[in-house]
VOMARNU-67843 format. One record per atom (N, C-alpha, C): residue in one letter; x, y, z. Coordinates in steps of 0.001 Angstrom, whole numbers, plus 524288, in hexadecimal, padded with zeros to 5 digits. Example, Ala and Ser with C-alpha at 12.3 -4.5 7.8 and 13.67 -1.06 7.14 Angstrom:
<tivexs>
a833867E9C681E78
a8300C7EE6C81E78
a833907F31C81E78
s832327F73681BA8
s835667FBDC81BE4
s832648001E81EBE
</tivexs>
This chain:
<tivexs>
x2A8BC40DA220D62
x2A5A340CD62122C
x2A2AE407B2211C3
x2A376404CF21677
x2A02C3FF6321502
x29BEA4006A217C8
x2976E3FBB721524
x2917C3FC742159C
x291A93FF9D21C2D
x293A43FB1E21EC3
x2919A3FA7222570
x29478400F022735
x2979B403C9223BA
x299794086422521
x2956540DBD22484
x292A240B652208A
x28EF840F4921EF6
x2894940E1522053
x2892D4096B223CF
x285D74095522621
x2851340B0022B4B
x2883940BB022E24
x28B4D40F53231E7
x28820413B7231F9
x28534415A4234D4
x2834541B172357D
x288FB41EE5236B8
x2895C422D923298
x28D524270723318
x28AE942C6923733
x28F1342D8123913
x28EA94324523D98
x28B7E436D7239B2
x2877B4370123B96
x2847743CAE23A28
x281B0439F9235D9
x27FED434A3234DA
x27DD3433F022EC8
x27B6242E1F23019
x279AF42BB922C25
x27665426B822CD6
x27903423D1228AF
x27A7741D7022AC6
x27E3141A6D2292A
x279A441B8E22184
x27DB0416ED21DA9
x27C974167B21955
x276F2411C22172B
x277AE40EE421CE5
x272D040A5621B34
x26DC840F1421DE3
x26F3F40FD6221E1
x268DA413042233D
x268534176E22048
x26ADB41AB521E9F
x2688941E0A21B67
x265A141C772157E
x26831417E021413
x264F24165A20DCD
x26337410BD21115
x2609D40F3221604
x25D6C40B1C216D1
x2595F40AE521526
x2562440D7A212F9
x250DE40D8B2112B
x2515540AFC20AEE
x2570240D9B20998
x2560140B1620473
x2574F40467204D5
x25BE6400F82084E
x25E1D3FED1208CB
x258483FAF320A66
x2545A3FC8720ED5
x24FB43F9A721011
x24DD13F8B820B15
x24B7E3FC8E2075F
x2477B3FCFE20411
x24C6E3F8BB1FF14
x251403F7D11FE0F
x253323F3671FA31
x252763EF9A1FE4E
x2524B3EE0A202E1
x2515A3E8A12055C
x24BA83E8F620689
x2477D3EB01205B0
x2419A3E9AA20489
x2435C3E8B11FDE5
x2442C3E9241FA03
x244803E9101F569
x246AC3E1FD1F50B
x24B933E15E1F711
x24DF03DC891F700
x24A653D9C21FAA1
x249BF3DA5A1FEF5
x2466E3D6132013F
x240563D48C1FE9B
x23E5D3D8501FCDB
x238943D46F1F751
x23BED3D3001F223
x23FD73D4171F005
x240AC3D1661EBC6
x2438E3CC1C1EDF6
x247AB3CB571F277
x2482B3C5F21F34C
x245793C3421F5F9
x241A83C51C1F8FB
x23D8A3C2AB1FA8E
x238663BF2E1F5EC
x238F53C30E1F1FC
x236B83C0011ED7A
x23ACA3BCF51EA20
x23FF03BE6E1EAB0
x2449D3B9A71E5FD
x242F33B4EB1EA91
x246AD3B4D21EEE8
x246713B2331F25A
x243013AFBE1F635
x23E193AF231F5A8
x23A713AFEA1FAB0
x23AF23ABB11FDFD
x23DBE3A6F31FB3D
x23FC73A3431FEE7
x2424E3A3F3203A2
x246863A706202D3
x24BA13A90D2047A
x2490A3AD2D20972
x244B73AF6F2095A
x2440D3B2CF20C5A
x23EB73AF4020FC9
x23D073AB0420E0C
x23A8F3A97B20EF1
x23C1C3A5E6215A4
x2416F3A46B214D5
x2444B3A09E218AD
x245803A34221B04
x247453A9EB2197C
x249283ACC321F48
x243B93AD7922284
x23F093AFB621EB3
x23B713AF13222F0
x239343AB4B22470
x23B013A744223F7
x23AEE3A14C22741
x23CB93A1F322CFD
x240343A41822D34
x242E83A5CF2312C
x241BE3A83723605
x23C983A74B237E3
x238D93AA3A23B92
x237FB3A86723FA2
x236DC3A9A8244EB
x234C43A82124A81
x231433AB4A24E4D
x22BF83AAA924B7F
x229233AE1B24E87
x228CD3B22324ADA
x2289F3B1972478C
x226713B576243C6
x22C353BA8924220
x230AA3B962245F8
x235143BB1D24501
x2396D3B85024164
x239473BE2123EB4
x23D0B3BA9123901
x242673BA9023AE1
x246AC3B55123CCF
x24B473B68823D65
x24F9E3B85A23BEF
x24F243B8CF23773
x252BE3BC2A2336F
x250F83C0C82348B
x24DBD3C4B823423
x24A9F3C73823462
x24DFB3C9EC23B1D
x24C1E3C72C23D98
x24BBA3C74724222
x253FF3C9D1243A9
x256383C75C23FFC
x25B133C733240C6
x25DF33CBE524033
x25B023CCE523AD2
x25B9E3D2BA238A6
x25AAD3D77C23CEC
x256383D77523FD1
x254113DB6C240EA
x257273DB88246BF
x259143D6C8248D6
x25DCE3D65024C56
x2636B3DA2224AE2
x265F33D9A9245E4
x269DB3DAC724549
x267A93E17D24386
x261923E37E24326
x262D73E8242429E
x261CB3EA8D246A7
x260343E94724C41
x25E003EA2025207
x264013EBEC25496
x267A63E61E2525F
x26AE63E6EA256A1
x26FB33EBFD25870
x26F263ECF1254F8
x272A13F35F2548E
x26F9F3F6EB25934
x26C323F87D258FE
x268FB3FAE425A97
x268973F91526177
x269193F2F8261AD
x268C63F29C2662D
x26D0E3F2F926AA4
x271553F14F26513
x276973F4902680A
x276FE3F971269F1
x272B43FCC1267F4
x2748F4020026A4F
x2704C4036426EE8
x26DBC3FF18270CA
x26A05400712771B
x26FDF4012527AFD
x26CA44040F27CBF
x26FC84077D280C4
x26C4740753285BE
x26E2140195288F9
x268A83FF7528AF3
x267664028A28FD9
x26D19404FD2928B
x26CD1409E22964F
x2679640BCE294E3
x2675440FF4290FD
x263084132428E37
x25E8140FAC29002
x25D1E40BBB28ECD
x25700407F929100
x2543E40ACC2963F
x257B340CED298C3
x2571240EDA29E71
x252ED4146C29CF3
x256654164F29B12
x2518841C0E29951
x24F5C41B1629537
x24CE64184A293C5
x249044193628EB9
x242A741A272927D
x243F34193929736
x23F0341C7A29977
x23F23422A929A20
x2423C424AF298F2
x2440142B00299FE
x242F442D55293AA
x24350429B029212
x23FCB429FE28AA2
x23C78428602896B
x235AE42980289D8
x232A14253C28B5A
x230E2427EA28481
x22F9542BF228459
x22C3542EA127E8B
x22B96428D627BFA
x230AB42839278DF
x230C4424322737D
x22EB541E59274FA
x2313641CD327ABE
x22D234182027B55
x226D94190B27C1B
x2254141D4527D9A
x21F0641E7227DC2
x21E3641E1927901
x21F36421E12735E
x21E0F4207D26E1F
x21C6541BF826BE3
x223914180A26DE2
x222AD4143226BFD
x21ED94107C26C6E
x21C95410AF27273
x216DA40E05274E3
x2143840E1227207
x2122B41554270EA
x20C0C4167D26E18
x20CED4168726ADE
x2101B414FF26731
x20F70415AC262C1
x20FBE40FAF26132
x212A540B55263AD
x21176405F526203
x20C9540239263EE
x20A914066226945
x20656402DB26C44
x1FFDE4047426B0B
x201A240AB026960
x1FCF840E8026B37
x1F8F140FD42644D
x1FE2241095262A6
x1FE1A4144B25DDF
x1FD6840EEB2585A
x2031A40CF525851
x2033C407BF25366
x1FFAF404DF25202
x1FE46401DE255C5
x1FB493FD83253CE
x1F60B3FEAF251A4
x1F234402C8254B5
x1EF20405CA252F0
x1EE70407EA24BFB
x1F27C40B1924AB7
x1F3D040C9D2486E
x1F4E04094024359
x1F714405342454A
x1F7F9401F32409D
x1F1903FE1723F56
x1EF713FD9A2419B
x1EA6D3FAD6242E0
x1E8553FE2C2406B
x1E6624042423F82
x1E2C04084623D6A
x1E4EF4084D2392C
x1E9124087E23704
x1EB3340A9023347
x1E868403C122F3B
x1EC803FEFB230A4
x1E8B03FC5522E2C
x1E42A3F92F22D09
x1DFFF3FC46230D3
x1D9923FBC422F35
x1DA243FE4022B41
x1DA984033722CB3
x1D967407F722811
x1DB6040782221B7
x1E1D8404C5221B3
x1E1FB4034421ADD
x1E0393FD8A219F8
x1E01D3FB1021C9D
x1DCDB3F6E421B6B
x1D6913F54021B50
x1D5753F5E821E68
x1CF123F7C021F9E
x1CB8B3FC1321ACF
x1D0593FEC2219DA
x1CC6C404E2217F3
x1CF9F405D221242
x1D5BB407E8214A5
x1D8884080320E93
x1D9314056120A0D
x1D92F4005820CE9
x1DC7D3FBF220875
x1D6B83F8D820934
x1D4683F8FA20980
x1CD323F67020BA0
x1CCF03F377205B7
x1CE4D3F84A201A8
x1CB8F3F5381FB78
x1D0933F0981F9F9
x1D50F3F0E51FC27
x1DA263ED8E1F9EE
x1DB563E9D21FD97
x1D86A3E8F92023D
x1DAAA3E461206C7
x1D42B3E21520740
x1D48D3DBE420659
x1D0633D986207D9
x1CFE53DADF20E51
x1CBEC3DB3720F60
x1C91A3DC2B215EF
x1CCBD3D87321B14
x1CC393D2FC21835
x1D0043CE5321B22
x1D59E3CFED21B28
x1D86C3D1512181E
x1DDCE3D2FD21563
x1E0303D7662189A
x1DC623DB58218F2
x1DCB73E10221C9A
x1DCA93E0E8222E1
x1D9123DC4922349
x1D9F03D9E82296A
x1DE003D88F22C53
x1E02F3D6202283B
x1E53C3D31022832
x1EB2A3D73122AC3
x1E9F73DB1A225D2
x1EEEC3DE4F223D3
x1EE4D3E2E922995
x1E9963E2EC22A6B
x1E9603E74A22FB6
x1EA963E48A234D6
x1EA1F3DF3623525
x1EAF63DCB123A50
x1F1BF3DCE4238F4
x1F48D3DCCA234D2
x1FA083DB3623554
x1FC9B3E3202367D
x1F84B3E6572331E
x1FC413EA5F23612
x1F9813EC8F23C91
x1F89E3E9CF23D65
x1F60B3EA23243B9
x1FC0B3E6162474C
x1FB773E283244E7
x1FEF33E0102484C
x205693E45424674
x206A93E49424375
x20BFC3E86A243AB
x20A5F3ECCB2467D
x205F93F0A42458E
x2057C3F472248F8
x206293F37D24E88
x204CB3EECE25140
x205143EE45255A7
x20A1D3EB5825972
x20F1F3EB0A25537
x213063E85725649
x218E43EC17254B2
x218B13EEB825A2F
x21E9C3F31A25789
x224153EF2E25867
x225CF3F29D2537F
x22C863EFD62540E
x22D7B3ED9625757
x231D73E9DF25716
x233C13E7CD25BC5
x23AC83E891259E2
x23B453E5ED25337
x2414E3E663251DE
x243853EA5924E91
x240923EB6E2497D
x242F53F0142466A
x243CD3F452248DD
x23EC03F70C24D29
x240093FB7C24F49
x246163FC28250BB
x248283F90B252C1
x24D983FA9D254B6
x2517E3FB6825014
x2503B3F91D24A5E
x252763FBF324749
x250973FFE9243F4
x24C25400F324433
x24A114076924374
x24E3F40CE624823
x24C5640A9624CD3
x24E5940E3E24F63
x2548740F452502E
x257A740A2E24DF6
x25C4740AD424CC1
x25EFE40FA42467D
x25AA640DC92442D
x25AB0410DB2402F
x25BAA4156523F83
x2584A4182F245F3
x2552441CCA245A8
x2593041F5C24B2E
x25EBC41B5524D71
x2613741BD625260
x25E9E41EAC25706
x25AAF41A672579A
x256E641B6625A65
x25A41418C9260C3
x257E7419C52642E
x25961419A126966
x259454120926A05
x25CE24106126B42
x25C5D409A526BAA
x259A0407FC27082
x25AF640B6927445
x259D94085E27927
x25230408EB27920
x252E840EEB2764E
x24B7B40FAA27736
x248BD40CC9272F8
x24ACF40AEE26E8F
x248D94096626B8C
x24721403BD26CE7
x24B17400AB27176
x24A0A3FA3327313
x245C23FC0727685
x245563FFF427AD1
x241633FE8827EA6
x23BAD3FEB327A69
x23C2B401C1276DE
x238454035C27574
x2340C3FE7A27150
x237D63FB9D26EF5
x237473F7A026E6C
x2372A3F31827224
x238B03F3E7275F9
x237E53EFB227A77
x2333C3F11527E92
x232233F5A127CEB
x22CC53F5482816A
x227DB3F4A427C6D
x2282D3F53C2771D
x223B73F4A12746D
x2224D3ED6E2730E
x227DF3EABA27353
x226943E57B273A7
x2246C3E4EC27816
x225673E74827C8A
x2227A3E49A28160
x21E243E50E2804B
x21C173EA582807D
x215DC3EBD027F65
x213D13E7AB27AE4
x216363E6AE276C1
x215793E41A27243
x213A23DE732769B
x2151E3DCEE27A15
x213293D68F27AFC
x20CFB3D8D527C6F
x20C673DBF728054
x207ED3DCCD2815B
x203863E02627EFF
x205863E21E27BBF
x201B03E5322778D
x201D83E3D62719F
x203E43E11F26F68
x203AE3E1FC26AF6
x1FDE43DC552684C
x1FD1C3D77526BFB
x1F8EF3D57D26B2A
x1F3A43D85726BE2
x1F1FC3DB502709A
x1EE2B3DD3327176
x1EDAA3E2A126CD7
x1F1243E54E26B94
x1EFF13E85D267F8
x1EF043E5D0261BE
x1F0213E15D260D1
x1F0663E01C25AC4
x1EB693DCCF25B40
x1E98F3DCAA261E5
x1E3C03D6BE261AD
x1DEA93DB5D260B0
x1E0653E05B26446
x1DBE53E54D26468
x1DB853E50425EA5
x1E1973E9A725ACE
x1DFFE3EAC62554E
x1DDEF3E5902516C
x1DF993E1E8251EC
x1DCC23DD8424E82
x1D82A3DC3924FE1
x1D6F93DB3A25528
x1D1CA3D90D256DC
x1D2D83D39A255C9
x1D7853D2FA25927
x1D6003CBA2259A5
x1D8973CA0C25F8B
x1D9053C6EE260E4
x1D92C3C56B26653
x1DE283C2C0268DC
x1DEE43BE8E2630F
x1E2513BBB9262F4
x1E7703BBDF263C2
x1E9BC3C07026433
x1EE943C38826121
x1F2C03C1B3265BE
x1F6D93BDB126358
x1FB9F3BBE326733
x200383BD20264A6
x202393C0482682C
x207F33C2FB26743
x20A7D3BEA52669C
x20FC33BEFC26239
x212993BAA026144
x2167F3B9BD26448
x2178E3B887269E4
x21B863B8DD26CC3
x2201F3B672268A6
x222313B3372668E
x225463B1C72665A
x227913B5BA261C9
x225B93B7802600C
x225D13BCC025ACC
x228503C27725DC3
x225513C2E62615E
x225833C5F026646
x22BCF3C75626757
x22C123C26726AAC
x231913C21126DE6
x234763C0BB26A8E
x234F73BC11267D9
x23A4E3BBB02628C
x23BFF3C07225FD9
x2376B3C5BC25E12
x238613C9CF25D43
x23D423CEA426084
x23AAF3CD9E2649A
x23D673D0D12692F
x240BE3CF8226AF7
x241B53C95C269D9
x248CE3C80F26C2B
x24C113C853267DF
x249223C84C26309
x24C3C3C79125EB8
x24E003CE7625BF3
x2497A3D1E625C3D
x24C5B3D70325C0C
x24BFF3DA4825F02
x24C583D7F926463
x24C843DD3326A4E
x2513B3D98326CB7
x250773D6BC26EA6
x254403D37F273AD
x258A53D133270E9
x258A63CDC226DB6
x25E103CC6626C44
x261383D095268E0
x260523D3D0266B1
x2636E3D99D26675
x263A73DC6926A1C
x261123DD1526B7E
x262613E05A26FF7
x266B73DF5C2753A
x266B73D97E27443
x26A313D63B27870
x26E773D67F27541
x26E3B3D53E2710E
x273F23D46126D94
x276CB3DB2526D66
x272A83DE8326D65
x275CB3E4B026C87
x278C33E56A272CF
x273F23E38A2766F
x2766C3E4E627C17
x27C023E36627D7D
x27BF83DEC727962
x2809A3DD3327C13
x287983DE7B2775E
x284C53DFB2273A0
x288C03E3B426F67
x28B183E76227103
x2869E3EA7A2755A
x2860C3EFDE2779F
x28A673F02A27B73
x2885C3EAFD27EA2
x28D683EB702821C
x292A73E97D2818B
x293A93E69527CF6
x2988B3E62527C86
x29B003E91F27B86
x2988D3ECF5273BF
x29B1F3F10A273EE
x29DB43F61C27B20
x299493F55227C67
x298FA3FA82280BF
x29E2C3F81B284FD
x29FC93F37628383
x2A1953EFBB28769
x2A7C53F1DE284D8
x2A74A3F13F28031
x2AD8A3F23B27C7F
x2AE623F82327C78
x2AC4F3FBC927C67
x2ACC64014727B44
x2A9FD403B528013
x2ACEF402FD28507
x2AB1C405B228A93
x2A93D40A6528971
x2ADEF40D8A2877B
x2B104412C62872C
x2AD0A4152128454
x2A94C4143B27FC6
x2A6534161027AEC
x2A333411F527912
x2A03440FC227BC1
x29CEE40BA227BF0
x2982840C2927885
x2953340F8F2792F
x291B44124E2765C
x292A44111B270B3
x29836413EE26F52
x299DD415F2268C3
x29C7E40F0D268CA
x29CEF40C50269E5
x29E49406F4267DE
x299214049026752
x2936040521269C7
x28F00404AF268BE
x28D7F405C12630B
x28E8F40AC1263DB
x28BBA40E0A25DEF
x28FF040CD625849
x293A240BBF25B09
x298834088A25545
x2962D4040A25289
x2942C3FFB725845
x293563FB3B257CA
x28C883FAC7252D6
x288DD3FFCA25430
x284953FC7425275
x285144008224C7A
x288674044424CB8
x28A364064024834
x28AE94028124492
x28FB03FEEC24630
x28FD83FAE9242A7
x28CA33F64E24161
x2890F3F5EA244B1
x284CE3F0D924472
x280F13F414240D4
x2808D3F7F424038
x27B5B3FB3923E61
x27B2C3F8FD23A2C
x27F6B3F7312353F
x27E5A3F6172308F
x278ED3F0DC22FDD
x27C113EDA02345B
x27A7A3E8A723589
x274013E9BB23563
x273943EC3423A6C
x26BF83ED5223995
x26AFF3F020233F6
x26CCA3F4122321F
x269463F4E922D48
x269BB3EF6422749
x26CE73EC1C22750
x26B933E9DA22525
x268033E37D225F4
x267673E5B022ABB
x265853DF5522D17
x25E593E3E622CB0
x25CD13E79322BA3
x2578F3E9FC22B26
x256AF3E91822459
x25C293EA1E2218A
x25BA73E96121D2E
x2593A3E2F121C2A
x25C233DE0121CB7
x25B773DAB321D4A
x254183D96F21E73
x253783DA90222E1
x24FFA3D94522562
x24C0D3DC81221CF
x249FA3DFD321C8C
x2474B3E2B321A62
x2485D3DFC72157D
x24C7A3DE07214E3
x24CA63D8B9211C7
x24B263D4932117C
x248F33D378215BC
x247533CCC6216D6
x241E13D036219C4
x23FEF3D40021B94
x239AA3D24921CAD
x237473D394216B0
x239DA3D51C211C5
x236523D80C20E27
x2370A3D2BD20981
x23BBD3CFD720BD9
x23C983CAD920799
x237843C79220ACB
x236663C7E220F12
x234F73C3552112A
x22E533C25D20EF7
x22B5C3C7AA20EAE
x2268C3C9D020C23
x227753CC6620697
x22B743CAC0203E2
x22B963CC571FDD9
x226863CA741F911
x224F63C6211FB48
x221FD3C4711F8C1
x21D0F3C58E1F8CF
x21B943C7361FE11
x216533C9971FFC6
x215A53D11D1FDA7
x218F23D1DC1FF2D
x21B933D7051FB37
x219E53D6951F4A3
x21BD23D32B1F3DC
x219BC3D3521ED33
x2148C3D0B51EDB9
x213EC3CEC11EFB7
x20EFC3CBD31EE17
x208B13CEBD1F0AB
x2092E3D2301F4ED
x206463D5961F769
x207053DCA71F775
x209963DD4B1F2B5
x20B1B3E2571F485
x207D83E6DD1F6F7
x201AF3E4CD1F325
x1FFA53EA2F1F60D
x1FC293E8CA1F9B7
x1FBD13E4511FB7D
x1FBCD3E35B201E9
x1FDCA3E5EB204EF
x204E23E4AC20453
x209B03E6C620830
x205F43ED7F2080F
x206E23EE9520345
x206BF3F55C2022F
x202CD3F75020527
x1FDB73F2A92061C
x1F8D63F674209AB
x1FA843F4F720EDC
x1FD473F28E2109A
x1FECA3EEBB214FF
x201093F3F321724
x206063F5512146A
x208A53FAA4217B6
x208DB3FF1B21672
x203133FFB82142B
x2008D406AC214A9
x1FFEF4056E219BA
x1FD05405E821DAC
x1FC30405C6223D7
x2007340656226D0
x203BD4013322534
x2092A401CB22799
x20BE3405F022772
x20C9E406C2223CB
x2100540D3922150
x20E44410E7225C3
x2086F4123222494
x206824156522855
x2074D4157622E61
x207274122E22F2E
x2074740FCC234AD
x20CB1411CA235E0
x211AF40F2823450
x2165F410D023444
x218904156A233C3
x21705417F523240
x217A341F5723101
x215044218D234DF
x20FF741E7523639
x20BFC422D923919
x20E4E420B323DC0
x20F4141DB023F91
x2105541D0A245BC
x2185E41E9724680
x21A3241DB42434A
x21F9441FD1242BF
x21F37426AF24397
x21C8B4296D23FB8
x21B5242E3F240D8
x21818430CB24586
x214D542EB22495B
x210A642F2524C4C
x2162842F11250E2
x2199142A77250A5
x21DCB428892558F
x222AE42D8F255FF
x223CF42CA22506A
x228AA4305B24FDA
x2260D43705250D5
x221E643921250CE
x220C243F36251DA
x2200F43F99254EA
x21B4C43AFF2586C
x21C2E43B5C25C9D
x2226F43B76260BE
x225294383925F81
x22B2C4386D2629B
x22DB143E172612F
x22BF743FC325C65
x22DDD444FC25D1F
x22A3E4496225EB2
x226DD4490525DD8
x2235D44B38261EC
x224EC44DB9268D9
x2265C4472426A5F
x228054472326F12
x22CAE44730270AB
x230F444AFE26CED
x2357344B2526E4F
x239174462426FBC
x238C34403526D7A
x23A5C43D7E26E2B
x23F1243B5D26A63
x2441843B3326CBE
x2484943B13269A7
x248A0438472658C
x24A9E43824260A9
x24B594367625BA6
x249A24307D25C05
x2501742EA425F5D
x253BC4289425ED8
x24F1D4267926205
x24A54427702651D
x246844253C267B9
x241504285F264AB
x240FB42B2B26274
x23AFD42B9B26030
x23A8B428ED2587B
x23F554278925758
x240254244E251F1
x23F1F41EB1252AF
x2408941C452566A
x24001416C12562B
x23AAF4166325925
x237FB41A1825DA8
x232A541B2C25E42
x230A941A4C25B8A
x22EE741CF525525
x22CF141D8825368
x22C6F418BC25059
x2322E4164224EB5
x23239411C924AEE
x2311140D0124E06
x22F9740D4F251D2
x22DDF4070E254CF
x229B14085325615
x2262340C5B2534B
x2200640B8E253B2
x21CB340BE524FEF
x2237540B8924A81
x2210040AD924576
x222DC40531243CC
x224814031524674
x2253C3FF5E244BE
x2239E3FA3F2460C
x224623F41E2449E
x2218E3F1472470E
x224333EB2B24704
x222063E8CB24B18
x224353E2DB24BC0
x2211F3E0A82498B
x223953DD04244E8
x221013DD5B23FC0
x221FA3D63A24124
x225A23D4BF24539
x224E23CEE0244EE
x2213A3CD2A24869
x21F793CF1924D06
x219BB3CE1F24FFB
x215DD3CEE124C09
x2155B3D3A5249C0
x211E03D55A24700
x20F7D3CFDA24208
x2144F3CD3D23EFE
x213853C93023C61
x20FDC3C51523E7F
x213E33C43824343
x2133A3BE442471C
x20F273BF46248A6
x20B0D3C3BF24912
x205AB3C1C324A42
x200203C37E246FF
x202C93C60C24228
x1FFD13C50D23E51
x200113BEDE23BC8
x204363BDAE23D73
x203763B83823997
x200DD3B45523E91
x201DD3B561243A7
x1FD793B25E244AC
x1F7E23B28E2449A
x1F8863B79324538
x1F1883B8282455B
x1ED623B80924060
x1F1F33B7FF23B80
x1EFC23B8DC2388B
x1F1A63B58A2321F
x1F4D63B3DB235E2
x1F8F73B07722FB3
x1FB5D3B1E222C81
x200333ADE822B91
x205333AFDE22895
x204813B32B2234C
x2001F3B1E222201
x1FDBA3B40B21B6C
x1FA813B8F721CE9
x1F8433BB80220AE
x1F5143BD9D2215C
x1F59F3C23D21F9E
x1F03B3C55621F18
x1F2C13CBFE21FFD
x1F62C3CE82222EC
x1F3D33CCD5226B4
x1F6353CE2922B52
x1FC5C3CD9622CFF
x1FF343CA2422B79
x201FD3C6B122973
x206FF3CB1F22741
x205263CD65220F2
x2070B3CF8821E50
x206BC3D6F522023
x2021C3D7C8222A7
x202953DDDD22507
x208FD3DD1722816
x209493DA0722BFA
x20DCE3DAFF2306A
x2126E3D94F22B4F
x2131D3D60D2279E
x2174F3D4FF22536
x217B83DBFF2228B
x2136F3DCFF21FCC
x2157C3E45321C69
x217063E74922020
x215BD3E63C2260F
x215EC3E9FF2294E
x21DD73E9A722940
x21FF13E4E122986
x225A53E42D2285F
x228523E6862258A
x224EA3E75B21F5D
x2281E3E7BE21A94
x228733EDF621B3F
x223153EEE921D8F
x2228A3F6B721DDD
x2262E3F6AB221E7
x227283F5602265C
x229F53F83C22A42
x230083FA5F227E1
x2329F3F6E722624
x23A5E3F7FA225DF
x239763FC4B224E3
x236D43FE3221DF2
x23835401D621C13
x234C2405DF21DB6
x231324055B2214E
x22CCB40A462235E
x2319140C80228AC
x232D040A0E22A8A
x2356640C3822FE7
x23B0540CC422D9B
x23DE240B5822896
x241D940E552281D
x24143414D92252C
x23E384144A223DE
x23B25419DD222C5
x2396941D0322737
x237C341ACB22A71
x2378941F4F230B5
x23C9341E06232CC
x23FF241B3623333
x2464641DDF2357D
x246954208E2328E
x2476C4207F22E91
x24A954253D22A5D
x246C042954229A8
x242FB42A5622C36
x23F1D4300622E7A
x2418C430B62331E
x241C142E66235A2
x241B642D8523CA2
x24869431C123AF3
x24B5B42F182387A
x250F3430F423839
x25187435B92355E
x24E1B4364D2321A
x24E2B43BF122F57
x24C5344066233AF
x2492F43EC6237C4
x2465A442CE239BF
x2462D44371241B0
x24B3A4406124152
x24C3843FA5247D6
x24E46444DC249F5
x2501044AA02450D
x251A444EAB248FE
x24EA7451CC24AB2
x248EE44ECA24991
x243FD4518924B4C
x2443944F6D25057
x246B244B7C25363
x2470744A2825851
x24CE844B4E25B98
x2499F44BD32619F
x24C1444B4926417
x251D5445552638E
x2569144921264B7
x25BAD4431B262F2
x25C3943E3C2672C
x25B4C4426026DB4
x25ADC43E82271B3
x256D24403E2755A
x2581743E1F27A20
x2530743F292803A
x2571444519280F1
</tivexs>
């Protein structure tokens, strides 16, 4: 059986890379700090490679693991996702109402109070303004490969992400100027939109139009030439996540060794934050009788976060070296392996849900 065969999700079972992905992440966090420290040159020029605080390599990766996924919108479906409103309400309160809050309390409290005797006063300022700005900035690109993960619904998973960027232009300054208490606070348009064309619109245009060729070649069974097609691309995204967990953990290898128990107080909060609002999203959706393939990726796009806004305006407001700076960078290194740990909950425990509407 070759690799791309056994990467193949089998009928009634889960292909061979997603079932041992956790281990496959956790040797590419392992390889990405040791060549990040052989090499740091080498990783140094890819992250040269940036526009707007977007890493293009980076950026490329998280393209080739979107686009599967976007092959399978089924853009008909766009029409009723108002006849399914539950999971987009969640997704609201729990990224507008619930998050940012949450992440803001959580770190006063270990910084301020817990970690009070181990973080200078200036230092703690710092580290709470950077998990304020991730709290207040949900996904915009991984989500779509969480919820692919988790064969979560495609078409609900884009609106749902496409109405939180909207809200995101008009809320996400006034909430990060309230929790900080500063005035100043300018959204990075160009961080913004390069984001959103780079992992919403140009996949999504490139799947639309995959979509219809296949559907164009296979009249008769259009659908099952769909589901052939991203069958076989699937390998493609899980190693372009591998990749990409390779190069953000090479890219901060050095800050890794050289800060460890920084990082370590950095994402106690985070941790919390991520569990508690993942668990708070996901009981609630089952709570409310809301189907699996739409209450899994619910849940994981209000644990998760847009971690390249989140950068781009800690480093302005606060500089490339800052605390602040380095909170939104741990907030990176915690996410891969925190949210591949809630799919693989989310997937252990979906026959507690409803399968469809």
């Amino acid at each position: 059986m070759s690799m791309q065969d056994q990467a193949v999700t089998p009928p009634g079972g889960i292909g061979f890379f997603e079932k041992w992905l956790s281990v496959w992440v956790g040797l590419c966090i392992l390889i990405g700090v040791v060549l990040g420290n052989l090499v740091p040159d080498v990783f140094a020029l890819l992250a040269g490679f940036e526009v707007a605080s977007v890493n293009l390599v980076v950026a490329v990766l998280i393209w080739a693991m979107v686009y599967p996924m976007m092959v399978a919108i089924d853009f008909a479906s766009l029409t009723h996702i108002g006849e399914r409103p539950k999971g987009l309400i969640l997704t609201l309160v729990v990224n507008w109402l619930i998050k940012p809050f949450t992440m803001a309390a959580l770190g006063v409290l270990f910084f301020d109070y817990v970690f009070a005797d181990l973080v200078a006063p200036a230092d703690a300022t710092q580290y709470i303004a950077g998990l304020i700005l991730l709290g207040a900035a949900p996904c915009t690109a991984m989500v779509f490969v969480w919820s692919q993960l988790t064969k979560g619904d495609p078409a609900y998973t884009l609106v749902q992400v496409s109405v939180n960027d909207i809200i995101m232009i008009f809320a996400f300054a006034p909430i990060v100027a309230v929790l900080l208490g500063v005035t100043d606070i300018v959204v990075p348009w160009e961080t913004l939109l390069l984001s959103v064309g780079l992992y919403i619109i140009i996949p999504l245009a490139a799947g639309a139009l995959t979509r219809k060729v296949l559907m164009r070649r296979r009249s008769g069974n259009a659908e099952a030439a769909v589901q052939a097609f991203t069958a076989l691309v699937k390998p493609i995204s899980v190693l372009g996540l591998l990749a990409t967990v390779v190069l953000l953990f090479g890219f901060q290898a050095q800050v890794i060794l050289e800060k460890p128990l920084v990082i370590a107080l950095i994402a106690v909060p985070l941790l919390i934050q991520s569990y508690g609002i993942f668990a708070f999203a996901y009981g609630a959706a089952w709570a409310w009788k809301v189907p699996f393939n739409i209450a899994a990726p619910c849940a994981l796009i209000g644990t998760s976060n847009f971690f390249e806004l989140a950068v781009a305006v800690a480093i302005s407001l606060f500089g490339l070296d800052s605390g602040a700076a380095l909170a939104t960078v741990v907030g990176v290194l915690v996410e891969v392996p925190v949210m591949l740990s809630l799919v693989a909950f989310a997937n252990r425990t979906k026959h507690h849900f409803p399968q469809s509407d």
